[in-house]
C-alpha positions in Angstrom: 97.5 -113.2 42.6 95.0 -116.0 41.7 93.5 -118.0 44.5 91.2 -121.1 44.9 89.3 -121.9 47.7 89.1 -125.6 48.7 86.0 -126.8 51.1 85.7 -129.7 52.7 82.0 -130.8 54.7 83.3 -133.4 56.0 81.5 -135.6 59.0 83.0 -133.9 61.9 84.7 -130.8 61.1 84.4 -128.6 58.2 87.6 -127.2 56.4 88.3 -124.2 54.0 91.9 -124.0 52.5 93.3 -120.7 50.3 95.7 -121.9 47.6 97.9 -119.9 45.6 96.6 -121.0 42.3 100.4 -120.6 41.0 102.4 -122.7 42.8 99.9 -124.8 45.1 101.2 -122.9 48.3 98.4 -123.0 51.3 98.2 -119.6 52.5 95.7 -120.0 54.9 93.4 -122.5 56.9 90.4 -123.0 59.0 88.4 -125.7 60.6 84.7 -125.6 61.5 82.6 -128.1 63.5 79.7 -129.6 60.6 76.8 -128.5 61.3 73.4 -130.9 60.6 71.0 -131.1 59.2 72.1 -128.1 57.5 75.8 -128.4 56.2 75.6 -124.6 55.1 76.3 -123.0 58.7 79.7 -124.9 59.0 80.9 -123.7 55.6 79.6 -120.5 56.8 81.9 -120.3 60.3 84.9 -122.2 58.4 84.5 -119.2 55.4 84.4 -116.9 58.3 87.8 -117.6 59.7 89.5 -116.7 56.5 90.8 -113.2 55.4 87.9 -111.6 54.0 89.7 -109.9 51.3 91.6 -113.1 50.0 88.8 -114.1 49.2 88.0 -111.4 46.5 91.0 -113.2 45.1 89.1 -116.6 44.1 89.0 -117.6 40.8 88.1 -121.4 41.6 86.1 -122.8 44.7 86.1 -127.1 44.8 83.6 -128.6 47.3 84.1 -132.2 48.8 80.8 -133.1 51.0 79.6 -136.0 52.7 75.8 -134.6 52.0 75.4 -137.9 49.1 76.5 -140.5 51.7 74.6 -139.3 54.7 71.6 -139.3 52.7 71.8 -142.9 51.4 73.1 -144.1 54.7 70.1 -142.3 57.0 67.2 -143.2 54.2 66.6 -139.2 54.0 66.3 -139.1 50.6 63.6 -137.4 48.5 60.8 -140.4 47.1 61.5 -141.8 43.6 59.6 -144.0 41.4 61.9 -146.6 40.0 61.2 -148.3 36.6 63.4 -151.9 35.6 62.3 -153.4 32.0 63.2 -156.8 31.3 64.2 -159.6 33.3 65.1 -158.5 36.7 63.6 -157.8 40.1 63.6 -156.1 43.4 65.0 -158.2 46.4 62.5 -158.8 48.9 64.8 -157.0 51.7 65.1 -154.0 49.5 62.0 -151.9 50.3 61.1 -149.4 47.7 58.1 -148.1 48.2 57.0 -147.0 44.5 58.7 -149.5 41.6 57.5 -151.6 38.7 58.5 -154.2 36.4 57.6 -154.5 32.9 58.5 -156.5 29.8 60.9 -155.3 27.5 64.9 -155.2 27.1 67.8 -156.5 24.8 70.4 -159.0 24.3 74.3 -158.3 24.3 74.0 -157.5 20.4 72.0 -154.8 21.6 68.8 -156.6 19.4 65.7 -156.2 21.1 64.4 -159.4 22.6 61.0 -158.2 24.0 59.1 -154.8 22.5 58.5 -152.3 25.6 55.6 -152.7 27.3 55.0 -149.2 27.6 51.2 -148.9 28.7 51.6 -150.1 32.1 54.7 -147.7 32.8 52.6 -144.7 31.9 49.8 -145.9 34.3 52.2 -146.3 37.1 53.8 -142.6 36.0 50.6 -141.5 36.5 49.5 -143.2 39.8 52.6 -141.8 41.5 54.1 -138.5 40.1 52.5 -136.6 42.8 54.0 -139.1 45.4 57.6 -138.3 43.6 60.2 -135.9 43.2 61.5 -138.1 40.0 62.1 -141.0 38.4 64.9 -143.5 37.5 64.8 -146.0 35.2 67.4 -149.2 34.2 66.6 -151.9 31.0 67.8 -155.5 30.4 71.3 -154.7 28.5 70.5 -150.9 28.0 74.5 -150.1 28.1 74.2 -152.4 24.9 71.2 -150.3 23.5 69.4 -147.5 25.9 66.3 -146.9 23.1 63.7 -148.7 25.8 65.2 -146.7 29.0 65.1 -143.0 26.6 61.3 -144.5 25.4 60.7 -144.2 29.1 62.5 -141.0 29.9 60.2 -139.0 26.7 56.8 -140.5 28.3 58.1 -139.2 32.2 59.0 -136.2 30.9 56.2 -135.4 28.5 53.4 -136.6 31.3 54.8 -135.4 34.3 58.1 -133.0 33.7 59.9 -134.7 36.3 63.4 -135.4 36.6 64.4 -139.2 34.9 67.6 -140.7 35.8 68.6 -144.0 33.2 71.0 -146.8 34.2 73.0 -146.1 30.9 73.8 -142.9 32.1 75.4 -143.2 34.7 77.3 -146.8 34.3 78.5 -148.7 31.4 78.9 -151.8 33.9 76.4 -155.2 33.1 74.1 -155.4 36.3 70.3 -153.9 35.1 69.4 -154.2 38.6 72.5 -152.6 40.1 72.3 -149.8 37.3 68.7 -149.2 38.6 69.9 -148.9 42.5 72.5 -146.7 41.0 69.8 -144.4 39.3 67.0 -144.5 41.9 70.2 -143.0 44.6 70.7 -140.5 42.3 67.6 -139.5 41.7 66.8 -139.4 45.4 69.8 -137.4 45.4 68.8 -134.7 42.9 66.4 -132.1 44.9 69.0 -132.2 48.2 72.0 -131.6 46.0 70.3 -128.8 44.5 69.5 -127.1 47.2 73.0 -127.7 48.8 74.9 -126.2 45.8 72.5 -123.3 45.7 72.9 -122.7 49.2 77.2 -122.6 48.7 76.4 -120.1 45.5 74.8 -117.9 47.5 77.2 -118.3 50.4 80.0 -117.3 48.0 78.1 -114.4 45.7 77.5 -113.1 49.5 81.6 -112.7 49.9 82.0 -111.0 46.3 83.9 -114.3 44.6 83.8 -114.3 41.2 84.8 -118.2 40.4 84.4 -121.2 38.5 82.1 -123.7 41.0 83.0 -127.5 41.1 82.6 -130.3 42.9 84.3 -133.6 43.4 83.9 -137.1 42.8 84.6 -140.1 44.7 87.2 -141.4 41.7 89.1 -138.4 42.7 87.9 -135.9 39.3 86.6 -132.8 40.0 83.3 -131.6 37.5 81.8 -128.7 36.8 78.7 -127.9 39.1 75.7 -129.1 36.5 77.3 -132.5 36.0 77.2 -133.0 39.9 73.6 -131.7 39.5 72.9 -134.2 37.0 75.1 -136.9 38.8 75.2 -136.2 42.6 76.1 -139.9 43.4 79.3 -139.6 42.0 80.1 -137.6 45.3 79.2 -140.7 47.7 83.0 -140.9 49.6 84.3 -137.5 47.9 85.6 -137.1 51.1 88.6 -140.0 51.2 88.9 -138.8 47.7 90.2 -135.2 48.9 92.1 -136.7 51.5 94.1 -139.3 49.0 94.7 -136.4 46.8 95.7 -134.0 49.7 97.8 -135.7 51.2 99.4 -136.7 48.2 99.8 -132.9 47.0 101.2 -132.1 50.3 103.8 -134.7 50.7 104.9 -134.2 46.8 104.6 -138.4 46.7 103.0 -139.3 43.2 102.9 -142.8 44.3 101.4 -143.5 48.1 99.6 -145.2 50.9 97.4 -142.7 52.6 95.8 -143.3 56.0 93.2 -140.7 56.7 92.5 -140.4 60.4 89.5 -138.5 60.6 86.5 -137.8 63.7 84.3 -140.8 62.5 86.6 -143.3 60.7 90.3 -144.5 59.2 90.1 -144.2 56.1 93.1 -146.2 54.0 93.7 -145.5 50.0 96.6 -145.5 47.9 97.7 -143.0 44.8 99.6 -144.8 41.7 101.7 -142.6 39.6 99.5 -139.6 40.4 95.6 -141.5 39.7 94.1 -142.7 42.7 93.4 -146.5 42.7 90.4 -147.5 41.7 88.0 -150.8 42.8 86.9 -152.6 40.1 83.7 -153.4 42.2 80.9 -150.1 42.6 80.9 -148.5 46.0 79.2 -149.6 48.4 77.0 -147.3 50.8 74.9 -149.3 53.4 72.6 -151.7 52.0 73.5 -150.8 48.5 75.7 -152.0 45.9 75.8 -149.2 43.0 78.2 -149.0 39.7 79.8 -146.2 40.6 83.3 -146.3 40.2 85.3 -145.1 43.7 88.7 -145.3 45.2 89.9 -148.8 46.8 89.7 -148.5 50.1 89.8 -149.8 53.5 87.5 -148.7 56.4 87.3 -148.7 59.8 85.0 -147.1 62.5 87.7 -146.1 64.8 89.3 -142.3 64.9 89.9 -139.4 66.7 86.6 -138.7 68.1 85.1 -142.3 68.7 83.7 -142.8 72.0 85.8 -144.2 74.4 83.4 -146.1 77.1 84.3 -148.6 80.2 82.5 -152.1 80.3 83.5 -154.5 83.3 87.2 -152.9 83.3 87.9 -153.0 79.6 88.0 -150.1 77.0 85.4 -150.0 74.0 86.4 -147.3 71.4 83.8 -146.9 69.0 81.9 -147.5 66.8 79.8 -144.5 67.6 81.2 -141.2 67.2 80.6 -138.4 70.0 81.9 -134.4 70.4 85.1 -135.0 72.5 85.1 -133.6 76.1 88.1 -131.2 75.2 85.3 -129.1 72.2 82.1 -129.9 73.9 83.7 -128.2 76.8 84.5 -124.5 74.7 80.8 -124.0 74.1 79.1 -125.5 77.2 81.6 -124.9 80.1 79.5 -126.0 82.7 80.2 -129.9 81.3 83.2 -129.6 83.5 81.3 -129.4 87.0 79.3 -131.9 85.4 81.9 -134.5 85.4 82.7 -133.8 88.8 79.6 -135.0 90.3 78.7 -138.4 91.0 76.2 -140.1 89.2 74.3 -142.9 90.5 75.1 -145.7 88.0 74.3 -149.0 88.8 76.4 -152.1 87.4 73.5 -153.3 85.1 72.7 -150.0 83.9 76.3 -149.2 82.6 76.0 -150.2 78.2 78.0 -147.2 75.6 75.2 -144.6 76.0 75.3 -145.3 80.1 78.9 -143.7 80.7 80.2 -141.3 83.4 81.4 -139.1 80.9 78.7 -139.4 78.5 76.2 -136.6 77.8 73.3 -135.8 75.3 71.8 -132.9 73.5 69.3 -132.1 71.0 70.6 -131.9 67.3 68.1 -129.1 66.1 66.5 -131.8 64.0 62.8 -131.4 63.9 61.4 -134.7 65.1 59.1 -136.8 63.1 56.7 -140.1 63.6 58.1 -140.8 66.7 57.2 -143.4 69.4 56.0 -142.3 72.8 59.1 -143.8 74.5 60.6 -141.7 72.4 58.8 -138.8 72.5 59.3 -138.6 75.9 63.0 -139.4 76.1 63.1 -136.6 73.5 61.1 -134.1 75.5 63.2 -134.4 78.5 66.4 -133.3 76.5 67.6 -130.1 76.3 69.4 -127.6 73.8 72.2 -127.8 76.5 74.2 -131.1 77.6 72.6 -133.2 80.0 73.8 -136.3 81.6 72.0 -140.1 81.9 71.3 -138.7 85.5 69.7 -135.6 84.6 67.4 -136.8 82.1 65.5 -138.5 85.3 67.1 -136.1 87.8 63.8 -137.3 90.0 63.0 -140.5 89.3 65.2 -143.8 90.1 65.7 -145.0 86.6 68.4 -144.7 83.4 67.4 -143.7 79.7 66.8 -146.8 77.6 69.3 -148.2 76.1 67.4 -149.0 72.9 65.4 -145.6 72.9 68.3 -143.6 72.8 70.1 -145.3 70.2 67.1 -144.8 67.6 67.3 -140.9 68.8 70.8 -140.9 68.1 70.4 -143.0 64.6 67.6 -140.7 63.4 70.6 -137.6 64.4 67.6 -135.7 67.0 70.6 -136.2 69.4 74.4 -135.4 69.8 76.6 -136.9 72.3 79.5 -135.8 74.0 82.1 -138.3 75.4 85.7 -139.0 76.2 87.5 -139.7 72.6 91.1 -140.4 71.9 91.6 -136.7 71.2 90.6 -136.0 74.7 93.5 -138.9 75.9 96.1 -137.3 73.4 95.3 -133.7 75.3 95.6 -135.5 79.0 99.2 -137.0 77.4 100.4 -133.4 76.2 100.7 -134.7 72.1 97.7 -133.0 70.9 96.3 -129.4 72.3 94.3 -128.0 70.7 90.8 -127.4 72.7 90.1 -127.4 76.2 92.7 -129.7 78.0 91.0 -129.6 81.3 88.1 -131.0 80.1 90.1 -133.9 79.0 92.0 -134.3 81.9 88.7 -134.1 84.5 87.2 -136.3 82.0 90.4 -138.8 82.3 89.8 -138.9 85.9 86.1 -140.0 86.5 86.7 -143.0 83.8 89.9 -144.3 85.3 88.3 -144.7 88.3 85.5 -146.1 86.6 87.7 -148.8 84.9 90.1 -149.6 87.6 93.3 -148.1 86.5 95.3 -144.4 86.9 94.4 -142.1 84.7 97.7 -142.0 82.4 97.5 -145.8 81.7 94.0 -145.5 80.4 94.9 -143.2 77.8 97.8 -144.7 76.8 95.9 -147.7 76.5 93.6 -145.9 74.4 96.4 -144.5 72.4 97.8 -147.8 71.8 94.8 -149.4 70.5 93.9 -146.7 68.2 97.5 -147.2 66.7 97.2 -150.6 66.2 94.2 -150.3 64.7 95.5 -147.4 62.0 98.4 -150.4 61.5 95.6 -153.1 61.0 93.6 -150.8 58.2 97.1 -150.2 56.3 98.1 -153.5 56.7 94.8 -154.9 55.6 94.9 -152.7 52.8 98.3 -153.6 51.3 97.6 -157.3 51.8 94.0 -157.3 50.0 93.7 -161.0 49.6 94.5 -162.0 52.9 92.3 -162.9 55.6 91.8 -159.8 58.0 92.3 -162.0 61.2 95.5 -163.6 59.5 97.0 -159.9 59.2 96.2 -159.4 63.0 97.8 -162.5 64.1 100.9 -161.2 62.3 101.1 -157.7 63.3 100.5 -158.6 67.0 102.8 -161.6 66.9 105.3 -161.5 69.7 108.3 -162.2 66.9 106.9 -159.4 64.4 109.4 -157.3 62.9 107.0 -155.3 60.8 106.0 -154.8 57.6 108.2 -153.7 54.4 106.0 -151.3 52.8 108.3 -149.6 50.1 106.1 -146.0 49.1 105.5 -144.3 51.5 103.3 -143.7 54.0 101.5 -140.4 54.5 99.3 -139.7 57.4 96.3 -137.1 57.3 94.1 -135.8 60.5 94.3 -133.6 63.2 96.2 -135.4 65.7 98.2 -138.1 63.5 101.7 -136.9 64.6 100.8 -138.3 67.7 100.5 -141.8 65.8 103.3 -141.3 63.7 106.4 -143.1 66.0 103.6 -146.1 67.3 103.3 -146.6 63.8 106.7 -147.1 63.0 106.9 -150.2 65.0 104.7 -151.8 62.7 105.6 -150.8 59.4 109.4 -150.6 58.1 109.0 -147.6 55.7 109.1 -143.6 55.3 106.0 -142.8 57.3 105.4 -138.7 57.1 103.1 -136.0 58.2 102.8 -133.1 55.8 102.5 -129.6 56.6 98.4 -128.8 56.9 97.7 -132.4 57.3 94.8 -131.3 59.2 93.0 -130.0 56.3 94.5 -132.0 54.0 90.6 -133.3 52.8 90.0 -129.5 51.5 93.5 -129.4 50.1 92.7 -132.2 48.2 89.8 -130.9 46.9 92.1 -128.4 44.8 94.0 -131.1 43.7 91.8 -132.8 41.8 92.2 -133.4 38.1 89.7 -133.8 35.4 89.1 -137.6 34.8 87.2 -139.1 32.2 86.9 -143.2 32.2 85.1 -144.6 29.6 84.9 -147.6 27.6 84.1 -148.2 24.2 83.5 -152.2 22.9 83.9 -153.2 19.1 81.8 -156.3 18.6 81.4 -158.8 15.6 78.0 -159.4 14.5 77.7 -162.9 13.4 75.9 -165.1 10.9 73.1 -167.4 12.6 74.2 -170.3 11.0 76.6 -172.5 13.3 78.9 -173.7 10.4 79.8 -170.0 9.7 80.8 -167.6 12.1 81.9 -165.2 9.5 81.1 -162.0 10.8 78.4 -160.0 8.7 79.2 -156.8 10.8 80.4 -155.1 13.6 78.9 -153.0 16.1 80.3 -150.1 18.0 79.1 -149.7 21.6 79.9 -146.4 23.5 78.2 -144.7 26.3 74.2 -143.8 25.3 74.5 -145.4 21.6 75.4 -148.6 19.3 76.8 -147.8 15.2 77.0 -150.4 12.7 79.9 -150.7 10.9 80.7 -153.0 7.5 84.8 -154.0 8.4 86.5 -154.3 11.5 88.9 -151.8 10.3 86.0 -148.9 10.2 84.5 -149.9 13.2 87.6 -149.8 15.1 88.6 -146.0 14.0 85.3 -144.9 14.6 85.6 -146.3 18.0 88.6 -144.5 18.5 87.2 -141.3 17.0 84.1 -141.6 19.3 85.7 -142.4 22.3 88.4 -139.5 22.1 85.5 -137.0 21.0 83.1 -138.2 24.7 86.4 -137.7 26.4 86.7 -134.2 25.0 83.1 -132.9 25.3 83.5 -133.9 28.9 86.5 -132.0 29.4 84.9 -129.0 27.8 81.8 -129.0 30.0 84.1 -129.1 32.8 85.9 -126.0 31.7 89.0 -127.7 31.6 91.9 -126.5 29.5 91.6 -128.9 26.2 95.0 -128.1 25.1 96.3 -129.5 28.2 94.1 -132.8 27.9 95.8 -136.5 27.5 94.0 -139.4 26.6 95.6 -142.6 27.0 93.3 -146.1 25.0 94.1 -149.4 26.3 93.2 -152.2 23.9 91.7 -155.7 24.8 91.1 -158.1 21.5 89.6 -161.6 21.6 90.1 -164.1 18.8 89.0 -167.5 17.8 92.9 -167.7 16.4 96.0 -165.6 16.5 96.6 -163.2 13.9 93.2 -163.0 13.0 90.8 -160.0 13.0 89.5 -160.1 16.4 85.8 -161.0 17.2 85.4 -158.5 19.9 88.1 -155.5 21.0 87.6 -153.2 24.2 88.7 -150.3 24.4 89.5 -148.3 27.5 89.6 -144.8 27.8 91.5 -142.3 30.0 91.0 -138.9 29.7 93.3 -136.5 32.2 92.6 -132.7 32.2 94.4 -129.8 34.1 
C-alpha cells in the first residue's frame, strides 16, 4: 500500500494526515501545538503520534506552513538589497534599509527607452553584499523585456555570488514597483526557507521515508521542493489554501464555500468546479501589496482560541490570540489553583492583557535590542505561567500595558486565556482538553463581568457564530458594504441567506457552530469527517497548476496615417520573439505557452500524460473581422 503524508504548520496547532494514496482514505491523524520560533519541534511531536511503520509506507510528503507569512508580518526576514531601474520609487513609509534607483527600463513594446545605468548598481552591489544575504531586482516594463533585470542578475552574481531575485520571474503583472516588493519578500525569504525545508528532510530521512518532497502554494498547486526554494513567497497563506482544498476533498463538493475556523482567524474561500478561486489583485501580507496570485478570501481575527477578556461588563473576543485555559492547563496544572486566587485588580488597571484569567510566559525567543522597561518586564517572567499579579507579587503595581504588548508582538511571550474553546468545553459541545480548566476559568470571569457562568459562554458562542455568518456572508456578497451585510443578517425580520453550494465548515470545534449557523444561512451546511485536520488533508489534495499568460502584440509603423502593422511580437514569461504575420506569431504563442506549461509540470514530477491545458483567448481590433492588433492568451495548465 502506497501512502502520503500531509503536514500542516499551521499558526496554532500542527497537523499530520496518512492517506491512502489509492483511494484518498485518511487512515490516520494527529495534532501538535506549533512550536516558535522553530516550527521543526511541532512537526516533530505531530510525526510522533503517527504509526511509526506507516510511515515506511510514504511515497509523497506535501507541506503547508505559515513560516512565509510570519516572516513578512514580524519583519524577521534575512536583509536584502533591492535594485528598481527606471521610473519608479520607494514610498517614504516603506523603510528599506539598503535600495537604489537607477536609470534604465522599457516601454510596452518591450524597446528600450533608457540604456542601463549599470555603474552605480555595481558600486552599490559592492557597498552592501556583506550587509546582505541577496538581492532582488525589478525594471520599468521588464515582463515586456527582462534584458536590464538579467544585466543586473550576471553583475550580482559574478561580483558577489549571492542569490538575485527579478520581478519577471516571479509575476507577469504591470506594477515595477510591486514586482520589486514581490522580489525583495522573496528574497528575504530564501535563507529561512532553506533552512526550514532542510530541517523537514532531515526530520523525514530520520523516520526511513523514501518520498517525493513538495510543498504548496497559496493558489492551491503544489511544487516540487527547488521551485519553493527558488519561490518561497508563493507559500504566503498556503495555509487557507489546504484548508479550501481539504475540506473540499473531504466533503466530495467540487463546487463550495469553505469557512475555516482555525486558533487565530476565520478564514472564508470558495472552490469552482474543483480550482480554487482566485483574486485578481496580489496578496496582501501586512504592509505589502505583492503580485502573487492567491485564493479570494475573506478574513477575520476571530476563532477558536481568541482571547475572550471582560471590559466594563461587555465581552471582547480577540483580536489577540492566547493558549486556551483547557491546553495551557495539561502542561502547567498548577494554572488551575492559579485561577482560584484573587488578584488585586483595580478598575483602571483592567485593559486585554489585565484579565483575571490571563497569564504570561516566555516564548523561548532569545531577546534582542530591547528597552529597559522591557528588559525588566522580561526578566521578571518565567519559563512557567505567571499571572499580572505575580509578575509584581511585592510591589503595588500592574505590568504596562504598552510594554507587554511589544513583548508579546516581538513573540518573547505567550499568553494563556479563556477562548471560545474553553466556553464550548464549560457547554459540553467540544471536549477535548482539560474541561476543568475551562469551567474554573468560566467562573472567575463571570463574576468578573456580572453574569452566571453559562450565559457568558453562550454569549461568547453566539458572537463567534455570528461572526463566522458575517465572514461568509461578506464573502458571497463581495461588492457590498461590510456594515450593509450586518445590518441585514442581524435584522430582526431576517430570514437568512440562500446560498445554493454548499457550505463546508473546517476546525476543531465547528460542529458546535454548525446549527447557529443555520439560522443565518438557508443552505446544506456540513462538517466532514477529519475536519480537524482538514488544512493537512488539503495539502494532499493539491494539484499541479500552471497560470501563465502569453500576449501577441502588433508592432506598428510610426507614422500616424498608417497603422499597418510591420510586426508582431510575442511576449511570454522571461522573453519577447519577433514574428513577420499574425498567423506565425499566434502558433508560436501557442507552441510556447503549452511547452512553459509542460516543463513546469515536469519539474514538478507530475505525470505529463495526465496533464490538461486549457488557452483562453482575448483579441482586440480596430474593426470586426480583422486581424487583431493585440490577442492574450491565457494559460491553464492542471497536473495529477
Amino acid at each position: 500500500m502506497k501512502l502520503s503524508l500531509g503536514i500542516d504548520a499551521g499558526g496554532t496547532y500542527t497537523d499530520a494526515v496518512l492517506l491512502n494514496s489509492d483511494d484518498g482514505r485518511v487512515l490516520q491523524a494527529n495534532k501538535a501545538l506549533t512550536t516558535y520560533p522553530d516550527l521543526i519541534f511541532g512537526i516533530r511531536d505531530a510525526l510522533d503520534g503517527l504509526d511509526q511503520k506507516l510511515l515506511a509506507d510514504v511515497r509523497l510528503v506535501c507541506v503547508s506552513t505559515t513560516l512565509a507569512t510570519n516572516t513578512i508580518l514580524e519583519n524577521t526576514g534575512y536583509p536584502v538589497g533591492l535594485i528598481l531601474i527606471g521610473k519608479t520609487g520607494i514610498p517614504a513609509d516603506r523603510k528599506i534599509e539598503y535600495s537604489i534607483q537607477v536609470r534604465g527600463g522599457h516601454n510596452s513594446a518591450g524597446n528600450e527607452v533608457e540604456p542601463l545605468d549599470i555603474q552605480p548598481v555595481e558600486d552599490f552591489i559592492l557597498k552592501v553584499k556583506n550587509k546582505v544575504s541577496a538581492f532582488a531586482v525589478s525594471s520599468y516594463f521588464s515582463v515586456r523585456n527582462p534584458e536590464h533585470e538579467l544585466q543586473v542578475k550576471e553583475s550580482v552574481m559574478q561580483l558577489t555570488g549571492l542569490p538575485v531575485v527579478c520581478g519577471h520571474e516571479l509575476s507577469q503583472d504591470l506594477g515595477v514597483y510591486e514586482r520589486g516588493v514581490t522580489a525583495y519578500l522573496n528574497a528575504q525569504l530564501i535563507p529561512l526557507t532553506d533552512q526550514f525545508m532542510q530541517a523537514v528532510t532531515s526530520e523525514i530521512k530520520k523516520r526511513n521515508i523514501e518520498a517525493k518532497l513538495m510543498m504548496l502554494k497559496c493558489d492551491g498547486s503544489m511544487v516540487s521542493i527547488g521551485e519553493a526554494l527558488k519561490k518561497p513567497i508563493q507559500s504566503i497563506f498556503s495555509g487557507p489554501a489546504a484548508s479550501l482544498l481539504g475540506a473540499s476533498h473531504l466533503s466530495g463538493f467540487e463546487t463550495c464555500a469553505v469557512v475555516d475556523v482555525g486558533g487565530t482567524s476565520t478564514d472564508v474561500s470558495m472552490m469552482h468546479e474543483g480550482l480554487p478561486e482566485i483574486s485578481d489583485l496580489g496578496a496582501v501580507v501586512g504592509k505589502w501589496q505583492t503580485k502573487v496570485k492567491a485564493l479570494r478570501m475573506e478574513t477575520s481575527a476571530v476563532g477558536g482560541d481568541s482571547h475572550v477578556w471582560i471590559l466594563n461588563h461587555e465581552i471582547h473576543i480577540g483580536p489577540r490570540r492566547v493558549i486556551p485555559l483547557c491546553l495551557a492547563a495539561l502542561n502547567y496544572p498548577e494554572i488551575k489553583e492559579k485561577l482560584t486566587m484573587q488578584q488585586n485588580i483595580l478598575r483602571n488597571q483592567i485593559g486585554e492583557n489585565i484579565q483575571p484569567t490571563k497569564f504570561f510566559m516566555r516564548s523561548g525567543k532569545i531577546p534582542d535590542d530591547l528597552s529597559p522597561e522591557e528588559k525588566d518586564l522580561f526578566d521578571r517572567l518565567s519559563n512557567v505561567p505567571y499571572t499580572a499579579s505575580d509578575i509584581y507579587w511585592n510591589e503595588n503595581r500592574m505590568p504596562s500595558h504598552m510594554t507587554m504588548d511589544m513583548l508579546i508582538q516581538k513573540r518573547l511571550v505567550r499568553t494563556i486565556g479563556f477562548t471560545p474553546t474553553d466556553a464550548l468545553h464549560v457547554m459540553g459541545e467540544y471536549q477535548k482538553w482539560d474541561a476543568e480548566a475551562a469551567h474554573i476559568g468560566s467562573e472567575v470571569l463571570s463574576r468578573f463581568a456580572g453574569m452566571e457562568k453559562m450565559e457568558l459562554c453562550s454569549r461568547v458562542k453566539e458572537q463567534v457564530t455570528s461572526n463566522i455568518a458575517l465572514n461568509l456572508a461578506a464573502f458571497l456578497l463581495e461588492d457590498v458594504d461590510r456594515e450593509e451585510i450586518n445590518k441585514i443578517i442581524s435584522g430582526k425580520f431576517f430570514a437568512g441567506i440562500k446560498v445554493k453550494m454548499p457550505v463546508v465548515l473546517l476546525g476543531g470545534p465547528v460542529t458546535a457552530y454548525r446549527d447557529g449557523l443555520a439560522k443565518y444561512f438557508d443552505s446544506l451546511i456540513v462538517v466532514p469527517q477529519h475536519a480537524d485536520v482538514g488544512n493537512a488533508v488539503g495539502a494532499l489534495a493539491a494539484k499541479g497548476i500552471k497560470r501563465l499568460e502569453v500576449l501577441v502584440k502588433a508592432s506598428l509603423s510610426e507614422s500616424k496615417y498608417n497603422i499597418k502593422p510591420k510586426s508582431y511580437i510575442v511576449f511570454y514569461p522571461g522573453g519577447r520573439k519577433e514574428f513577420s504575420s499574425y498567423a506565425e506569431a499566434l502558433y508560436n504563442a501557442e507552441r510556447i505557452g503549452s511547452e512553459l506549461v509542460m516543463d513546469y509540470m515536469s519539474s514538478s514530477y507530475l505525470d505529463l500524460t495526465e496533464v490538461k491545458i486549457n488557452i483562453s483567448r482575448n483579441d482586440i481590433s480596430v474593426e470586426e473581422g480583422t486581424t487583431p492588433l493585440e490577442t492574450r492568451l491565457g494559460f491553464l495548465g492542471i497536473g495529477q
